[in-house]
C-alpha positions in Angstrom: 94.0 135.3 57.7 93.2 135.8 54.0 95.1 133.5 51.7 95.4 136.1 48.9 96.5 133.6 46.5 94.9 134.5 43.6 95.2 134.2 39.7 95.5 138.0 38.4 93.6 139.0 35.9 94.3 139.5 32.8 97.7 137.3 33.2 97.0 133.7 31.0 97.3 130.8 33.7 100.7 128.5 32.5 98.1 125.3 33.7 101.3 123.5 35.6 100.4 121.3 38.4 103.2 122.1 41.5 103.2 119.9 44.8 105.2 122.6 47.7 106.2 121.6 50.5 104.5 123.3 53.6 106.2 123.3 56.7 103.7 125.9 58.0 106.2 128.7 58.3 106.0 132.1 56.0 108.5 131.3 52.8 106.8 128.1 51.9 103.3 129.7 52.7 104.3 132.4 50.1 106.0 129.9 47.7 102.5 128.4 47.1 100.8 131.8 47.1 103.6 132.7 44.2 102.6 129.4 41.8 98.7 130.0 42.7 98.7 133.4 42.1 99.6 132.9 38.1 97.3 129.6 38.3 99.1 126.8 39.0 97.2 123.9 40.4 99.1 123.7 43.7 98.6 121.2 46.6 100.9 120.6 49.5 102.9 117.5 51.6 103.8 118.0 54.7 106.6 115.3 56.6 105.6 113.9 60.1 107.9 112.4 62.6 108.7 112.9 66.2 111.3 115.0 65.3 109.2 118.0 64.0 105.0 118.9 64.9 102.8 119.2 61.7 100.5 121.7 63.3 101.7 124.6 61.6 101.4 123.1 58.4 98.1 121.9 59.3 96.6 125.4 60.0 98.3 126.8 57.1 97.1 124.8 54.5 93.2 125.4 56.5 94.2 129.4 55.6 95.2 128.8 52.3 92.8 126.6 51.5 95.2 124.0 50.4 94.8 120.2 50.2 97.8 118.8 52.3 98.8 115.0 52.0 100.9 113.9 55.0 103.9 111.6 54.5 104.9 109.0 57.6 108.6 110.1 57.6 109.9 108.3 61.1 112.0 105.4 59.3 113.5 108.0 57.1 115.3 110.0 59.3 115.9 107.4 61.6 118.3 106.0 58.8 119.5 109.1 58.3 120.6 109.6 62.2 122.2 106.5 61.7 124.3 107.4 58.9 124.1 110.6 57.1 125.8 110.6 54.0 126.4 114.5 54.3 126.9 114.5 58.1 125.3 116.4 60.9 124.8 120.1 61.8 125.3 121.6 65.6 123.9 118.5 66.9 122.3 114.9 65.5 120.4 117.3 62.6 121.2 115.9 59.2 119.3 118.7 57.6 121.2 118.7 54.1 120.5 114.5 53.9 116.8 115.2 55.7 115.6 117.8 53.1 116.8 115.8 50.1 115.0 112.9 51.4 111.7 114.9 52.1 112.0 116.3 47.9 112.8 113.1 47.0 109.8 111.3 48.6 107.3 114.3 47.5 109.0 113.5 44.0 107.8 109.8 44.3 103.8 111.6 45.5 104.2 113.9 42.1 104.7 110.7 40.3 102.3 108.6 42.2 100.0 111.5 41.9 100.0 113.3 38.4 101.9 116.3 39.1 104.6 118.1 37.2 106.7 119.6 39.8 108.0 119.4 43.5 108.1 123.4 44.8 110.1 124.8 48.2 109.9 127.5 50.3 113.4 127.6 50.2 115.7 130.8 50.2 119.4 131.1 48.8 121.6 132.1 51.6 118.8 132.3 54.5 120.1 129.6 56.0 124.4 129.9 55.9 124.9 125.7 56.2 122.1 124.5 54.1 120.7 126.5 51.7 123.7 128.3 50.4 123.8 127.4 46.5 126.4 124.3 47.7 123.9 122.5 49.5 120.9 123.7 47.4 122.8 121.6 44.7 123.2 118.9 46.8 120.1 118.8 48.0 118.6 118.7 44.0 121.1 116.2 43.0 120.4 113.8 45.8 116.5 114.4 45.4 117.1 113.1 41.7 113.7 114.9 40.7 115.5 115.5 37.0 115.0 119.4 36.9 111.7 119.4 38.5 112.4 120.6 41.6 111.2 124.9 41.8 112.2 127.2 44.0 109.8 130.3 43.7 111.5 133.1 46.1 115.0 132.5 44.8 114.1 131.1 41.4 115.7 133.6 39.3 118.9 133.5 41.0 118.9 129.5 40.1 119.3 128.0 37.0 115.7 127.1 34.9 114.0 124.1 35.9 111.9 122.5 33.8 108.4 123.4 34.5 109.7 126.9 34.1 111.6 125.8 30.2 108.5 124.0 29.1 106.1 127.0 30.2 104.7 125.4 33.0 105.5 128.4 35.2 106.0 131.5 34.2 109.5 132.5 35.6 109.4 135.7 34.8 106.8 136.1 37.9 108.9 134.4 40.2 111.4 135.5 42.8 115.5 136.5 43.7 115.2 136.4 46.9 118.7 136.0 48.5 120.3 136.1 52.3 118.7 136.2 55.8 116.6 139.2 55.7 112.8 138.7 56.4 111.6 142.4 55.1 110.6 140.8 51.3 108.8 138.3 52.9 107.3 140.2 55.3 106.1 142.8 52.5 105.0 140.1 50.1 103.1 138.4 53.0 101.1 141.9 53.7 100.0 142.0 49.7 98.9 138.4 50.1 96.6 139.9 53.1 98.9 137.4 55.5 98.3 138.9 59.1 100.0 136.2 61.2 102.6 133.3 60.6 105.1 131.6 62.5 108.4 133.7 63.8 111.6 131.9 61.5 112.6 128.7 63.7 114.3 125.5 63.1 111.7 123.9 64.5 113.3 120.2 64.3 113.9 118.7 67.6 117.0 116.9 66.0 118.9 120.4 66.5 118.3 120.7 70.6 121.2 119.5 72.3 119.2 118.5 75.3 116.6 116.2 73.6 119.8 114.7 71.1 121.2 113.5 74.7 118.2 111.7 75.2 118.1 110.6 71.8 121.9 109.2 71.7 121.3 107.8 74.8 118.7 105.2 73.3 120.7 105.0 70.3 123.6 103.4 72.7 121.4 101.5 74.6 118.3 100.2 72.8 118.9 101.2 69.5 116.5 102.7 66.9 115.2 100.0 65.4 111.5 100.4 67.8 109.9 103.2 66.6 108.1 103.0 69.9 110.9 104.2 72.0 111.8 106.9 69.9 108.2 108.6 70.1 108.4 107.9 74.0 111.7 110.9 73.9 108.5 112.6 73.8 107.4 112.2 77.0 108.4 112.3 80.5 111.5 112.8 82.4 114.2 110.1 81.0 116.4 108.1 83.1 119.6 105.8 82.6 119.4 103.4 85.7 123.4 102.0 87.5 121.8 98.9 86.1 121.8 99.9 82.8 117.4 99.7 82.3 115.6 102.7 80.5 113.1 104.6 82.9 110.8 107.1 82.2 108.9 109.1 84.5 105.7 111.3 83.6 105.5 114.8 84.7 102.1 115.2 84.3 98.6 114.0 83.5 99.1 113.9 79.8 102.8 112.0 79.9 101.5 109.9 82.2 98.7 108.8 79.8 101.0 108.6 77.3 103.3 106.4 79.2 100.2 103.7 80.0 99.6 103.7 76.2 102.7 102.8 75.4 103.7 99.8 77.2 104.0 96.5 75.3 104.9 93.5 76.3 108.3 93.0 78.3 107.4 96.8 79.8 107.3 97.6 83.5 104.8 100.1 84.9 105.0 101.5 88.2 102.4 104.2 89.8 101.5 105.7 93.2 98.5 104.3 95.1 97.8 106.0 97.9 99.1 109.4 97.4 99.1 111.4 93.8 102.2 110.5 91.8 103.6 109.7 88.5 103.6 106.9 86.0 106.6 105.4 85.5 107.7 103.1 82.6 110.3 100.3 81.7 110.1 100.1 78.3 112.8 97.2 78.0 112.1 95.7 81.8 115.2 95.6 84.5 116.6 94.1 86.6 115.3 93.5 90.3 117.9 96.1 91.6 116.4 98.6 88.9 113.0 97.7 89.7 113.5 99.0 92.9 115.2 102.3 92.4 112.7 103.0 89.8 110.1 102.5 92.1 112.6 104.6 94.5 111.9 107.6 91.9 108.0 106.6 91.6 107.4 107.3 94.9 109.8 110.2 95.6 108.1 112.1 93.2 104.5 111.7 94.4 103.0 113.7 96.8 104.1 112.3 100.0 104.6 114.7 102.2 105.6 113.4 105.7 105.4 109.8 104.4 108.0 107.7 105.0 106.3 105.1 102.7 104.4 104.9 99.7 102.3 102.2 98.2 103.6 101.7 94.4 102.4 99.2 92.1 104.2 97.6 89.5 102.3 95.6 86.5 104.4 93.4 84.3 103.0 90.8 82.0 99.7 89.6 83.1 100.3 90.5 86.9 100.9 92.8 89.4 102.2 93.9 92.5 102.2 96.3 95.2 105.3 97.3 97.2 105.4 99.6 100.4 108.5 101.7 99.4 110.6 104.5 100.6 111.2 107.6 98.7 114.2 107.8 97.4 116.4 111.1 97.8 116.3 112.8 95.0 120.4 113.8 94.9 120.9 110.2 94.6 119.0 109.8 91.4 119.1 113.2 89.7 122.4 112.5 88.5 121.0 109.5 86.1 118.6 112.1 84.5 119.1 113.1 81.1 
């Protein structure tokens, strides 16, 4: 992909300096494309949590040949599950509270880092709950950026910010973009020379209902305060033992890696000896009667065939053990899955 983001020439470059926000996807690709092409100095943040993958972003600022500084986001949207000032979408998405956040902690890089401006991708009326000019507003207001926060493709629909009043950026070569259509974009991306780019998605794993389950669940339980745990939703299939103790079972080679990584101290690990099988983890221990149905689920799950017993070990603390154990039926324990 070309990144076509080029001054013209001819057209006198304002000289502004504008950190955008790159998710990755196409209206913040061409909101940096926009400020480069009239010679802004443009580099890009990208947010990473467990919540949402930075790949996209990754490859797009490689195309654009962008310089992207990644921000540690975790504990800031952990509070904001927690207690979002603005409340929650479909789900346990605080997207109006998240965004604001995300501006306001690029603000804190433009000051850290010499910049003028904080740019987004963002669209009036693309998205009908958050960026209708209601939440837009919020959004700026709870950044607190003080008028530097630019939003290229809808820009001229907004009121001036600053780098646009102080000649900074030339507003008159920015955008009015407005509702849920992709065609402009799609058009502007073919005059950048823009071949491929992501399909519009959400994207955030905070708007599934299924992984918000999981995520509630140890919210209940265990709490958020171990960013461990939250990064293990990740992996594995998730269990809420009759005894009240966390399991989680890997469903492959890479989960299961994942799994032995993570265990710290206080963890249970259980794994198949003499047959292929899963690794199973207890992040928070259990109780003896939980040990044993989790092993129950360790071995049911490994390739027993006509086994009536498989060997499972169990490591906790400095030791292990190894217990001959029956596999337990699966209708019995599929009901604790969430």
């Amino acid at each position: 992909m070309s990144d076509g983001c080029v001054a013209v020439e001819g057209v006198k470059a304002p000289g502004g300096r504008g950190l955008c926000l790159l998710s990755g996807g196409l209206d913040s690709q061409l909101a940096i494309c926009l400020l480069r092409e009239q010679g802004v100095h443009v580099e890009a943040v990208v947010f990473a949590s467990p919540f949402f993958k930075i790949s996209a972003a990754k490859r797009a600022a490689e195309n654009l040949k962008v310089k992207l500084h990644i921000v540690t986001f975790t504990q800031d949207i952990l509070e904001l599950v927690k207690h979002p000032p603005h409340g929650f979408g479909g789900a346990l998405n605080p997207c109006i509270d998240c965004h604001a956040r995300m501006i306001k902690r690029a603000g804190e890089l433009m000051s850290e880092l010499g910049f003028d401006f904080v740019a987004t991708g963002e669209v009036l009326n693309q998205r009908p709950m958050s960026q209708n000019r209601r939440s837009l507003g919020i959004v700026e207001n709870d950044a607190a950026l003080g008028g530097r926060l630019l939003r290229p493709l809808s820009a001229l629909l907004l009121e001036p910010t600053w780098p646009e009043t102080e000649g900074l950026v030339d507003r008159s070569r920015l955008l009015s973009l407005n509702g849920r259509s992709r065609k402009p974009q799609m058009e502007l991306a073919a005059q950048y020379g823009m071949k491929e780019y992501p399909s519009p998605a959400g994207g955030c794993l905070l708007t599934e209902k299924g992984f918000c389950r999981k995520l509630a669940d140890l919210r209940d339980h265990e709490g958020l305060g171990e960013e461990r745990l939250v990064w293990l939703l990740l992996h594995g299939r998730h269990f809420r033992l009759p005894g009240g103790a966390k399991c989680v079972a890997g469903r492959d080679a890479r989960d299961n890696a994942a799994l032995k990584k993570s265990q710290g101290k206080g963890d249970m690990l259980l794994y198949t000896v003499n047959v292929p099988g899963p690794t199973l983890l207890l992040p928070c221990g259990a109780s003896e009667e939980d040990l044993a149905l989790a092993a129950g689920i360790c071995a049911a799950y490994g390739d027993h065939g006509e086994r009536t017993a498989v060997l499972v070990r169990i490591v906790r603390g400095d030791g292990a053990e190894e217990r001959q154990v029956t596999p337990l039926p699966k209708e019995r324990f599929l009901g604790w899955m969430q």
